[in-house]
N, C-alpha and C positions, 0 to 999 in steps of 0.2 A: 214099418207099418204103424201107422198112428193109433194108439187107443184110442177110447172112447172120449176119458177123461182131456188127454191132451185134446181132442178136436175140439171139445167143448169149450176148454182154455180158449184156443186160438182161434174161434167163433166169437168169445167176449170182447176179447181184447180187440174184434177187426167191429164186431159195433159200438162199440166206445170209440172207436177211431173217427168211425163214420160219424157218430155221433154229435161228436168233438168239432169236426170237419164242417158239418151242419149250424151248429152254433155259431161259430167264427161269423163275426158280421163282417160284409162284403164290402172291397177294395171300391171307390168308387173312384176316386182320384188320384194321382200325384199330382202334387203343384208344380210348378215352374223351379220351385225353390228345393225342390226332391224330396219331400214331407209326401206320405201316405197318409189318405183319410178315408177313413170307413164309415159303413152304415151303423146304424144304432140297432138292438136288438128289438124284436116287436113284442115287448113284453105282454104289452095289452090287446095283444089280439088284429088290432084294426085293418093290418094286411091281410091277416087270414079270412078275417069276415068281410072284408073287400071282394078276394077271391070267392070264396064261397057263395056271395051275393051276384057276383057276374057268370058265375058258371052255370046259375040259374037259367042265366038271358043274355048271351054271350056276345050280342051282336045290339045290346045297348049302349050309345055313346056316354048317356049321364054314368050308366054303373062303372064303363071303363075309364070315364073322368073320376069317378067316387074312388077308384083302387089306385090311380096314380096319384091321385092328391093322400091318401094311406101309405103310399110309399112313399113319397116325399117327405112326409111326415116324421117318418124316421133315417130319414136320410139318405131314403135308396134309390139315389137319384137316376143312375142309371137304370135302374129298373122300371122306374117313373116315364125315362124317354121311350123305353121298349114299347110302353103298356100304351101309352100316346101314340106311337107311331103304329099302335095294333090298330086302334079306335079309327086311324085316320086313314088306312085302309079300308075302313069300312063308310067311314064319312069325312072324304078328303076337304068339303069347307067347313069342316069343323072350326069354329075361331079359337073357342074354349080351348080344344086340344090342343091346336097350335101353341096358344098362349101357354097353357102349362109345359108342355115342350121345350118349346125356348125360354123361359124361364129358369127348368131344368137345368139347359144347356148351358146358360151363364154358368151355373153352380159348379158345373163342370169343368169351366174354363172354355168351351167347346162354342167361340163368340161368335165365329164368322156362323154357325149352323144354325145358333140364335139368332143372328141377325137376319135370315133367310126366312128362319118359320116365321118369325116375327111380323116384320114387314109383310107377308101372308096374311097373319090373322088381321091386321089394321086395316088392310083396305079390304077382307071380306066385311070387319064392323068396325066401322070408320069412329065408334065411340067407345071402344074400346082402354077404358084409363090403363088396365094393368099390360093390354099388350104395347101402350106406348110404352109406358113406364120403362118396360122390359126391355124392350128396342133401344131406347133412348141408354139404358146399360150396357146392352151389347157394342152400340156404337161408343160409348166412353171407355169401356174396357181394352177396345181396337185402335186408339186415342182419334177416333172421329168424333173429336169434341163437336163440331158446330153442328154434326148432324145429330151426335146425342141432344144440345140445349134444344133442336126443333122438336125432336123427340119428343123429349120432356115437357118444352111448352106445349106441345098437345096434349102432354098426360093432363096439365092444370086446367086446359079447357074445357077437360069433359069429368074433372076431375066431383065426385058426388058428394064431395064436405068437405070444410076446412081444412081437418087433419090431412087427406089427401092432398090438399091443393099446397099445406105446407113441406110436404113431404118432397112435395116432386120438381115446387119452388130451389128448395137446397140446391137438388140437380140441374136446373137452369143454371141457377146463379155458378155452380163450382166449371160446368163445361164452357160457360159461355167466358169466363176466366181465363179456362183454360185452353180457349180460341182464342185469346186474346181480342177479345170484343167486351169489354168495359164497361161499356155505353149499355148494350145490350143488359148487360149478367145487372146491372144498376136497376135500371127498369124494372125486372122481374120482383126483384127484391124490395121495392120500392111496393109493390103490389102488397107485400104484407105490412098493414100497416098495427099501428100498436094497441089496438084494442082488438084485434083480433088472436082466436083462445085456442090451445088443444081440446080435446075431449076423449080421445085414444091414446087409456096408458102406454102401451105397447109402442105409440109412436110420439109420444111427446115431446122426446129429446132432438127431434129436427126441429122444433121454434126456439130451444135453447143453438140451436147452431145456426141459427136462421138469426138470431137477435145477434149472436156472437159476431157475423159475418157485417150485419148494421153499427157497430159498433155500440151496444148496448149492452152487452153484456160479457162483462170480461172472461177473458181464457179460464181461470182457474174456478170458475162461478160455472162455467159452461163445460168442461167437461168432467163426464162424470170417472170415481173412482174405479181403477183397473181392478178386475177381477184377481182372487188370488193363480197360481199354476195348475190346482188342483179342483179348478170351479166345475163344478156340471150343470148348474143351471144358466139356460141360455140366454134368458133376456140382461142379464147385465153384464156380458162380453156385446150383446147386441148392441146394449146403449153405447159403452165404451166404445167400440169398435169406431162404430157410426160416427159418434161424434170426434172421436180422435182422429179419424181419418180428415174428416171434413176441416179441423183445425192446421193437420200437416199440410193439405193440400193447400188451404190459404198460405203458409209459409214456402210452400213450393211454387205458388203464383207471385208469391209477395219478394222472392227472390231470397230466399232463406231454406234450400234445399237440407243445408244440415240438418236444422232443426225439422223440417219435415221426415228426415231420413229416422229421427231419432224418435216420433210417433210412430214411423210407420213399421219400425224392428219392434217395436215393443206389441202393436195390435197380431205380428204373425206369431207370436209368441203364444195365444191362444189358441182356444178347442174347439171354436165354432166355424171351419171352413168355410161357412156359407153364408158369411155378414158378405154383405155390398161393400163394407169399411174392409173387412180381411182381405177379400179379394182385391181390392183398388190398392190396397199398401202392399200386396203381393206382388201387385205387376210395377210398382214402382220400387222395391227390393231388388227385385231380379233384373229388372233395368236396367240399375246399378250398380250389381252384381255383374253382368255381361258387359258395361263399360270399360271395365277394371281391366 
């Protein structure tokens, strides 16, 4: 028979477990390449007061977009698709949701699903920049290049500022490449012309690879320096990512897979799962890895 004292023990010790348990942030991935990545912890709150804001008003679409885009935040992308596909139960032409969804779902790896919502939200809002954008991912990641660069070239039609219209340029020019259509991926590019500027820190290193790809700006000017192993800040695995990827892929159209290969081991080598560059050099890893 157990004392007091002992039950007491082995009551701490089972909610420290739980506790323990509870902490652990959440499995959201394995990649392709058998790498596990997890959610980030919600140190600041913003999921719980996401929640706590919808529990108010359970059957609002903005507060159920408010807590998915909180969850995504820190990375809980799954969780993100949950709360999206809760919302859209309740308002199935949701675009928004859809969009955040398949968004999600690239993040995921999870492209064909993205490609599904995707395609959904564009033809309920046919101006839609981020659910082209998104679409136009999903179909590059599937290697549906020529349907990605149409994609794409819709994101830049309805695209609402430069920065966007450079951003989603990149993505024309690398899929219509990578259709091998030439001609096309020329034209697009040919659209940015040289007075035109960034103005979004966070995205300004697509005109550095957008100049790279014009031949105006050399490789070693163009991309920027690889974070160290230990980095936790994400925008500069972002920039690297980004632009690293977008340079191997040129050596991968340009007929210099080595060297592409030798970009794209060093961008999985980072912490941020969820660059567009990580992922794109992921599935050309494992590609090459399954050739073998």
């Amino acid at each position: 028979m157990l004392t007091l004292m002992t039950a007491i023990r082995l009551l701490s010790t089972l909610i420290i477990a739980v506790s323990a348990q509870a902490a652990q942030p959440a499995l959201e991935v394995t990649s392709p390449l058998g790498t596990k990545f997890y959610a980030l912890a919600d140190d600041k709150g913003t999921v719980a007061e996401a929640e706590k804001r919808l529990a108010a008003n359970p059957k609002n679409p903005d507060l159920i977009l408010k807590l998915a885009l909180a969850q995504s935040a820190v990375r809980e992308y799954r969780e993100s698709v949950a709360t999206c596909t809760r919302g859209l139960a309740i308002d199935p032409q949701n675009a928004a949701l859809l969009t955040e969804r398949g968004h999600r779902e690239v993040g995921l790896r999870e492209f064909t699903k993205a490609r599904a919502d995707l395609e959904r939200a564009v033809k309920i809002d046919p101006k839609n920049m981020a659910g082209y954008y998104h679409l136009g991912l999903a179909h590059y990641f599937l290697g549906e290049f020529a349907a990605a660069g149409d994609a794409f070239h819709h994101a830049v039609e309805v695209a609402p500022n430069t920065d966007e219209r450079i951003n989603a340029t990149n993505w024309v020019y690398a899929s219509m490449r990578r259709a091998n259509k030439p001609d096309e991926a020329a034209k697009a590019l040919a659209l940015i012309t040289p007075d035109m500027k960034n103005t979004e820190p966070h995205t300004f290193f697509y005109l550095s690879l957008v100049r790279f790809f014009q031949g105006k700006m050399p490789e070693a000017e163009a991309v920027p320096p690889q974070p160290p192993a230990d980095n936790t800040d994400q925008e500069p695995e972002l920039r690297f990512d980004t632009v690293a990827y977008g340079v191997g892929n040129w050596y991968l159209y340009n007929g210099n897979p080595a060297k592409a290969q030798e970009y794209f081991r060093r961008i999985v080598k980072g912490n941020v799962w969820l660059t567009w560059g990580f992922i794109g050099a992921e599935v050309e890893v494992a590609k090459t890895a399954h050739a073998k």
